[in-house]
C-alpha positions in Angstrom: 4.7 2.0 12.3 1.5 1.2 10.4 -1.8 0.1 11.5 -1.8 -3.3 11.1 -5.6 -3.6 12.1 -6.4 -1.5 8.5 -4.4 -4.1 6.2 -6.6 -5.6 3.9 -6.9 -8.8 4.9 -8.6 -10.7 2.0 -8.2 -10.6 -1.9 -11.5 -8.8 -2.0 -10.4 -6.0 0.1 -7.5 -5.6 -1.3 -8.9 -5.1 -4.8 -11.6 -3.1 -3.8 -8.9 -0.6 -1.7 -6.8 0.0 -4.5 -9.6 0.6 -6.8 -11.1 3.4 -4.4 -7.1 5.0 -4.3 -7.1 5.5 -8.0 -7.4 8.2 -10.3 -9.8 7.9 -13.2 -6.9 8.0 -15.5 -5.2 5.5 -13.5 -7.9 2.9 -13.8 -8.1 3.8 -17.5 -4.3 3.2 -18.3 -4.4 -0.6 -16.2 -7.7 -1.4 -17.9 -6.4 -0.4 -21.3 -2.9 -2.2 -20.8 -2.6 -6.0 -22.3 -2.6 -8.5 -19.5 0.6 -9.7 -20.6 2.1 -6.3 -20.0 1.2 -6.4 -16.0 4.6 -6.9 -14.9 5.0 -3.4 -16.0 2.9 -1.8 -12.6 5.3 -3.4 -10.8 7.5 -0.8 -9.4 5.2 1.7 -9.2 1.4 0.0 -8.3 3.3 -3.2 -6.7 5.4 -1.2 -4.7 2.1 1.0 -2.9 0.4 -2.1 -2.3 3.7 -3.7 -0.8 4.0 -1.5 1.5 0.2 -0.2 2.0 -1.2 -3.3 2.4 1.8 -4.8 4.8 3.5 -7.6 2.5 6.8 -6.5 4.8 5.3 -6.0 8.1 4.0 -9.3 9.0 0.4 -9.2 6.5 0.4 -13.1 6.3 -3.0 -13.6 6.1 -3.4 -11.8 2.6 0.2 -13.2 1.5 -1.5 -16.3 2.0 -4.5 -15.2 0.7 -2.6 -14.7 -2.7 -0.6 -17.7 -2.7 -3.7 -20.4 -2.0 -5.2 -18.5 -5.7 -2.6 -20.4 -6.9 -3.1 -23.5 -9.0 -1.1 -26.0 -7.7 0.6 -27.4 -3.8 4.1 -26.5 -5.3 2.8 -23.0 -6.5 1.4 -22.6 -3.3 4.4 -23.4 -1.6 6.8 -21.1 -3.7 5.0 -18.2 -3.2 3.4 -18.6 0.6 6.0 -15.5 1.6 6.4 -13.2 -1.7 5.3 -9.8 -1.6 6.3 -9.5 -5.0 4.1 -12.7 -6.3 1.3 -11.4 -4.5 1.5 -7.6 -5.5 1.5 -8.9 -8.5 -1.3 -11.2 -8.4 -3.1 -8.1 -7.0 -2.3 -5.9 -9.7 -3.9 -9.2 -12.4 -7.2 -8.7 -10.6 -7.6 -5.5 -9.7 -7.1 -5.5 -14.0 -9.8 -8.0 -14.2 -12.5 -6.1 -11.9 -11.7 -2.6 -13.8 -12.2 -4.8 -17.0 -15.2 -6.6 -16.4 -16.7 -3.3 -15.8 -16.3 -2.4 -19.5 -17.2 -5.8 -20.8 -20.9 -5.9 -22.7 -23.2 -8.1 -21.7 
């Protein structure tokens, strides 16, 4: 049983968390992949944070989290309860913080 009082509980953490888990050559292979290629951390990435971050044992406040970035009420509402969705939307930002490290001013 996991420790539901260390879940990541906002969007924030949750970047920030798997951020500090990787390698440097793990953050170097997500920076470097196209965002359109993503989907591709799913089964590895998507899974850790899954199951890490409690997307199967009652996390609702970050599922939520995830789903109200969403852009519209019927986005919202399709992905209130998907651990995949919000993995996923994860994985997109935790892309976007690595790469707005490397960005020039």
């Amino acid at each position: 049983m996991h420790d539901t009082s260390q879940w990541p509980r906002t969007i924030d953490d949750a970047v920030t968390r798997v951020i500090a888990s990787m390698s440097e050559e793990e953050m170097s292979e997500l920076r470097s992949t196209d965002e359109r290629e993503l989907i591709n951390f799913h089964f590895g990435l998507g899974w850790v944070i899954r199951n890490e971050f409690g997307f199967y044992q009652g996390n609702d406040d970050l599922l939520k989290a995830c789903a109200r970035s969403r852009h519209n009420a019927f986005e919202r509402l399709l992905f209130m309860n998907d651990p995949d969705e919000a993995s996923g939307f994860i994985i997109e930002e935790v892309w976007k913080r690595l790469n707005s490290f490397t960005r020039p001013l």
